[in-house]
N, C-alpha and C positions, 0 to 999 in steps of 0.2 A: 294318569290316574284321574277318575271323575272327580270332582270336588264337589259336585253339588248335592250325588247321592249321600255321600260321607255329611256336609253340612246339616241338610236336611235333617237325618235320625240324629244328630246331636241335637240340633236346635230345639226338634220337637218339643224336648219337656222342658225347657227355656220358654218358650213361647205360650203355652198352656199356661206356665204360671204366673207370667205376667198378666196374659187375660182374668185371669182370676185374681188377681189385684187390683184391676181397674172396675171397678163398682162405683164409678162417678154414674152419675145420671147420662151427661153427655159423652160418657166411655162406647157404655155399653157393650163392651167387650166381654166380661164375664158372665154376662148370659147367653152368651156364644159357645160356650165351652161345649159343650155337647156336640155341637154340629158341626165345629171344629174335626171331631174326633169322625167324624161321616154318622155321626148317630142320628138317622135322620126316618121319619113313618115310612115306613115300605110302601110303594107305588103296584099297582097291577094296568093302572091305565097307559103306558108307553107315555108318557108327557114327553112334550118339546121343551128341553133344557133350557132357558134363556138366562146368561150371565153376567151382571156389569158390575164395575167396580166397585164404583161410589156413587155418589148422588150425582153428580153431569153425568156420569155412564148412563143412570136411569133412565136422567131427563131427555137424553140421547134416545133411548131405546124406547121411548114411549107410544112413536109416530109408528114403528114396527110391529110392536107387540097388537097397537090398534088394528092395524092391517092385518096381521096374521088372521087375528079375530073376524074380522068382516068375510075375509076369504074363504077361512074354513071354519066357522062357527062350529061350537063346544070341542073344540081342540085343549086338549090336557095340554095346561102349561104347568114348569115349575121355574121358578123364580130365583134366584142366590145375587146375592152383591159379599165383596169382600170386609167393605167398612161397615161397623154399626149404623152410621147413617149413612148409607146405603139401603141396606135392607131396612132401616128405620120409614126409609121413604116408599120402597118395594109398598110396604103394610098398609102405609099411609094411602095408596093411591090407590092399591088392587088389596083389600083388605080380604078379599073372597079369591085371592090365587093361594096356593100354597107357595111360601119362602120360605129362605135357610141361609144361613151362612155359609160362604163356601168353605169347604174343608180345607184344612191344613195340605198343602202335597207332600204328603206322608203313602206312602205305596197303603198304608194297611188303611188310613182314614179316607181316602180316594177311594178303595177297593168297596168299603164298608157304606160308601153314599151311592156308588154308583149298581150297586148289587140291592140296596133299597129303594132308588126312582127306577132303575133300567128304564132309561130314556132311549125314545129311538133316535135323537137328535142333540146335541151340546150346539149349539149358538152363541158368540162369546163376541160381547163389543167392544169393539176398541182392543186394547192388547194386554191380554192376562195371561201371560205364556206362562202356564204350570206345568212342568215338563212331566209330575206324575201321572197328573190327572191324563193330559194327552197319548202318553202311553198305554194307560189302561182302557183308557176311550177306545183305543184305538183297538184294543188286546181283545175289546169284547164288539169288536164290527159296529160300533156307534160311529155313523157320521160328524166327524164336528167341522164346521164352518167358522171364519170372522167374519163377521160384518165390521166397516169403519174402521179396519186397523191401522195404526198407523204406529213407527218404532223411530227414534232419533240415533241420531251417529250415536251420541253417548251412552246410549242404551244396547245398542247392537253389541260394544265392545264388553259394556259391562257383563251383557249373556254369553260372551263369547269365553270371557274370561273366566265367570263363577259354572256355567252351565259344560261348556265345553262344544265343539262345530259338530262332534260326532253326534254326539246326544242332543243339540238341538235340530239336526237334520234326522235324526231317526224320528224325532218325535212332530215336525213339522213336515217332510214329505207324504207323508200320508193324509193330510188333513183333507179335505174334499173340495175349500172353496175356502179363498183366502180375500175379501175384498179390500183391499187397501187405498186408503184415502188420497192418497197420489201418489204420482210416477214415480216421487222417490222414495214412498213409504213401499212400495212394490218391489223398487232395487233394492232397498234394503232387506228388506225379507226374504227377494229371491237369494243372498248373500247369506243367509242365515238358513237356507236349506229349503225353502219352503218351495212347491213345485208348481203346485196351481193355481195361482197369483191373479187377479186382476184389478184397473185401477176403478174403483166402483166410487168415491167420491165417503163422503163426512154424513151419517146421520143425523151431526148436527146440524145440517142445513135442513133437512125436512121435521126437524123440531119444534113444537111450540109448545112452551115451556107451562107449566100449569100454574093458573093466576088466583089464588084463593080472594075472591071476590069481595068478601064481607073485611079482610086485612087490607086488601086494598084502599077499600072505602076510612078504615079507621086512618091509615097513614094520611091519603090525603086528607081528611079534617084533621088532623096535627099539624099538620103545614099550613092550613087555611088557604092566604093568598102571597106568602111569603116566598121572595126568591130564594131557592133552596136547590139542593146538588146532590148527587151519590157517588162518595169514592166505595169504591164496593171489591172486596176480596183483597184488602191492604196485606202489606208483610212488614216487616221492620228496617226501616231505613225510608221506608216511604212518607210515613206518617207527619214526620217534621216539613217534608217539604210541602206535603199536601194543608197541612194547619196555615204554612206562610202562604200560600196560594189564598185561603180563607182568609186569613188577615187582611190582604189585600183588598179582597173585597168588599170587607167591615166595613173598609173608608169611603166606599163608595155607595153601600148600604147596609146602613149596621142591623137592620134587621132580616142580616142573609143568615141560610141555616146549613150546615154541613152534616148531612148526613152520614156517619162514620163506620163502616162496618170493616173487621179486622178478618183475615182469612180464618183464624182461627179466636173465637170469641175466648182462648183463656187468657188470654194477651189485654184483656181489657182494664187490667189495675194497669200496666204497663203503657197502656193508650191515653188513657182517663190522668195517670200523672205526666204527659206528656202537651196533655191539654189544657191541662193547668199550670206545667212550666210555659205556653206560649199567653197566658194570661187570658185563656180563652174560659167561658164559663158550658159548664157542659153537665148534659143531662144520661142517665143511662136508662135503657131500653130494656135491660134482664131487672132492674128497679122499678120498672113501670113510672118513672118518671118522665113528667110532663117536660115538653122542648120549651113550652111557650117563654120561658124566659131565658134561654139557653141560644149559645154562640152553636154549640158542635151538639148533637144527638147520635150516643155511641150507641148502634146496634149491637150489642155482644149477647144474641140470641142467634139459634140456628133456624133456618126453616123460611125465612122470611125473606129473603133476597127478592125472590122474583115481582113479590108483590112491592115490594120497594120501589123496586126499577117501573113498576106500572103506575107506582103514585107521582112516581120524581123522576121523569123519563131525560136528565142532564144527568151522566152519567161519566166519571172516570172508574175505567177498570185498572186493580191493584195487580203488583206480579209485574209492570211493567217499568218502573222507573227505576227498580233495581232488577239485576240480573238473576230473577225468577223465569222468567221464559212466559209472562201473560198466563191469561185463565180465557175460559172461556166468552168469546165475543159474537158469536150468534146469540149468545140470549139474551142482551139487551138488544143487538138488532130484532128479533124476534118481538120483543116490549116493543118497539118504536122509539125507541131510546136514541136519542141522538149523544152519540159515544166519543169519548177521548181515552189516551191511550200513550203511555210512556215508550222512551226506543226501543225497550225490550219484549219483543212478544214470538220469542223465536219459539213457542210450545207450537203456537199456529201460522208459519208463517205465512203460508199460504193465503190462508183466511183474511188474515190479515193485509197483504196484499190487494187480494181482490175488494177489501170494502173498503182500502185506502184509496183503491183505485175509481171504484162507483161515487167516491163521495160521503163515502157513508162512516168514513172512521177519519177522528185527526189526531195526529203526532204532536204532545207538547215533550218537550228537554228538561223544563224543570218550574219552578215556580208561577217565575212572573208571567211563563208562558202560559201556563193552566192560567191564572187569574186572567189572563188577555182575555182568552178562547170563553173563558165562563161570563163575563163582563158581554162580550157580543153577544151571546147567547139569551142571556136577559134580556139587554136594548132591544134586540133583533129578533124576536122568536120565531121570525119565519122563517129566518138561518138558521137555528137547532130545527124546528121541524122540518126544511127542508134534507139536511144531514139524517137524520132518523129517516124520513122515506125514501133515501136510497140508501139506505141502510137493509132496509126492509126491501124494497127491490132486488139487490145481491142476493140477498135470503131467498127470496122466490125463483129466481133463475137460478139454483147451486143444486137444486135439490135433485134426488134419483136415487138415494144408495137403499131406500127403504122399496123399492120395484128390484133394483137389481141381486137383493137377498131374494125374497120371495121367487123372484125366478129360480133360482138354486136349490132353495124349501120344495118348489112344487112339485119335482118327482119324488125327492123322500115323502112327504104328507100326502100324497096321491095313492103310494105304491102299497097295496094291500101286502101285509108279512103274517110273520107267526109269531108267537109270544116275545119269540128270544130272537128275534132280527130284527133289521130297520127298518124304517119305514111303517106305515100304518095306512090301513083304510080310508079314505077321503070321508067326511063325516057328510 
C-alpha cells in the first residue's frame, strides 16, 4: 500500500490550519494560504517555472535565472520557493517577476497551479521531490528538470520508506534532465529510479550572493576598528562553546566583539540568557541596540547575513560543531571570508573537502581551538586574508552547473509549440 498518497489527503487540512495560525511577522505562512491551495492568476504567457526552497535555494538560483535572462531576454518566468522566506526574498530581489508559494502536493492544489501558469518547463533546484506535482507535470507533457540536485543516504531511505520505489520511480523516470551535484548524489538518485542522471556539479559554486551595500556600510561603522568575528547560523549546543571561545579572547583583547547570529532568530531570549549566564554583556540587533558597549552583538534578525559576512569577513559557520551536518560554505567563500568550521559538515561534504583542501576552510574541535585560529587571525591578517583567497579561488575553479542547465533549457526555449505543448518560440 502507498502511504504517502493516504498521508497527504489526511495531512492536508492539518497543514492549512496550522498555516493559518502562524500570523507572526516572521511566520508568514498564513498568507500562503491561498497558493497553498494552487490558487494562483492564470498565465497565457507559457513561463519557465523556476523552484527553490528557501532562501540558499534562491541565493543558489540567482547566477541561473540571470543567465537565462541574458540568453533569451523577455522570457516569462514564474517564481515559487516553499518557505515564507523564501518567497519573501523571491520579491525582494525580482519584485517585477511573478511569485507564489509552492502548493501543497495535494493532486487537486497541484492540478489547480499548474492548469493556471501551464508552464512549458518546471526547473527545480536542489531537491524538492513532490511526488504530486511531478506526476501531473508529467501527466500534462511539461518537461521538468533538476538543476544542483543533491539527495543523502538518510533522505533516500526516508523517501523510500514514506513515498514508496514504485511511486518514486514512476514519478522520477520521466523527468527529462536530472543534474546532480556529484557522483554520489547521481547514485543515489539513479537508486531512487531516476533515468537521466548526470553529474553537473553545485549552483552554489557559480553563486554570488547579493550584498546590500548601504547594511554593509552601517555594520562596518558599528564595528569601527575593533577586532570582531561572525559565528553565523548557530543551533543549540553550539552557543556555549562558541561564547567560551569569546571569553578567551577577552583576555587577550577586551574590546573584541562577537558577532552572534542564531540559525533561527526565535532562539534569541534563549541566546541572550545564555550570554548572560557566561557573564558576557550583550547587545541585541531586532532592539536596534548599539554594540559599542557590548561583549557579544546578537543578530536575531533575518535578511542580514550576507551583508555581515562582507562587513566581518572572520567567519565561524554554525551546524558544525554539533551534529547538524553544516550550512552553507560557499557564501562566505563567495564574501572573501576567511572561514572556520566544526567536524560536522557532512550536509556538504564535498565542498567542504575541496576548500579544506585549497586552503580555504579550517577545522576547529572545540573551544580553545576556535579562540587559537581567531587569536592568529587578528596578529596575522595576512593569514585570514590569505585563507579567504583561496577560498575564493576554489569558488572560481567549481563552478559550471549554471552552463550545464541552460544546455538542457536550449531545445525546450528554442522549440517553437502550440498553446498546450512544451517548449516555446526563442524570443
Amino acid at each position: 500500500m502507498r502511504l504517502y498518497p493516504i498521508l497527504v489527503r489526511l495531512l492536508r487540512p492539518l497543514a492549512l490550519a496550522w498555516m493559518r495560525s502562524r500570523r507572526g511577522v516572521a511566520e508568514g505562512w498564513a498568507a500562503t494560504v491561498a497558493e497553498r491551495q494552487g490558487a494562483l492568476p492564470a498565465r497565457r504567457d507559457r513561463p519557465l517555472w523556476l523552484h527553490a526552497a528557501s532562501v540558499g535555494e534562491v541565493h543558489a538560483a540567482l547566477p541561473l535565472l540571470r543567465a537565462l535572462h541574458e540568453r533569451w531576454p523577455g522570457l516569462p518566468v514564474q517564481l515559487s520557493a516553499f518557505t515564507p522566506t523564501g518567497l519573501a526574498r523571491w520579491r525582494a530581489l525580482y519584485p517585477d517577476i511573478a511569485s507564489a508559494a509552492l502548493p501543497l502536493d495535494h493532486p487537486d492544489s497541484v492540478a489547480r497551479a499548474l492548469d493556471a501558469l501551464r508552464p512549458r518547463v518546471l526547473l527545480i533546484v536542489e531537491t524538492e521531490l513532490w511526488p504530486n506535482l511531478l506526476r501531473a507535470a508529467h501527466a500534462r507533457q511539461i518537461p521538468v528538470l533538476f538543476v544542483s540536485a543533491r539527495v543523502r543516504e538518510s533522505s533516500l531511505r526516508g523517501w523510500r520508506r514514506w513515498v514508496g520505489p514504485k511511486l518514486l520511480a514512476e514519478v522520477l523516470a520521466p523527468v527529462r534532465w536530472l543534474g546532480a551535484q556529484t557522483a554520489a548524489d547521481a547514485a543515489r538518485f539513479a537508486r531512487l529510479g531516476a533515468t537521466r542522471v548526470a553529474v553537473a556539479g553545485n549552483l552554489k559554486w557559480d553563486a554570488r550572493p547579493p550584498v546590500d551595500a548601504a547594511l554593509q556600510a552601517e555594520f562596518a561603522a558599528a564595528l569601527q576598528a575593533r577586532s570582531a568575528w561572525l559565528a553565523a547560523s548557530t543551533h543549540p549546543g553550539e552557543e556555549e562553546i562558541l561564547l567560551a571561545a569569546h571569553a578567551a579572547l577577552l583576555k587577550q583583547d577586551p574590546a573584541c566583539l562577537l558577532l552572534l547570529a542564531p540559525r533561527h532568530p526565535r532562539r534569541a531570549e534563549e541566546v541572550a540568557a545564555l550570554c548572560a549566564q557566561a557573564g558576557l554583556r550583550v547587545a541585541r540587533r531586532s532592539r536596534g541596540e548599539s554594540p559599542d558597549a557590548a561583549q557579544v552583538w546578537l543578530i536575531d534578525t533575518l535578511g542580514e547575513l550576507t551583508a555581515l559576512m562582507a562587513a566581518c569577513p572572520r567567519v565561524f559557520l554554525g551546524g558544525s560543531l554539533v551534529p547538524v551536518g553544516g550550512h552553507n560554505l560557499l557564501e562566505p567563500a563567495a564574501l572573501d571570508c576567511a572561514l572556520a568550521v566544526g567536524p560536522h559538515t557532512d550536509n556538504a561534504a564535498e565542498v567542504a573537502a575541496a576548500l579544506e583542501q585549497a586552503g580555504g576552510l579550517q577545522r576547529v574541535a572545540d573551544a580553545a581551538a576556535l579562540a587559537a585560529l581567531l587569536q592568529q587571525w587578528f596578529s596575522q591578517p595576512a593569514q585570514a586574508a590569505a585563507s579567504a583567497a583561496a577560498a575564493r579561488a576554489c569558488l572560481e575553479a567549481g563552478g559550471g552547473a549554471v552552463q550545464a542547465a541552460l544546455a538542457q533549457l536550449a531545445p525546450l526555449l528554442e522549440t517553437p509549440a502550440g498553446p498546450d505543448g512544451p517548449g516555446c518560440a526563442a524570443d
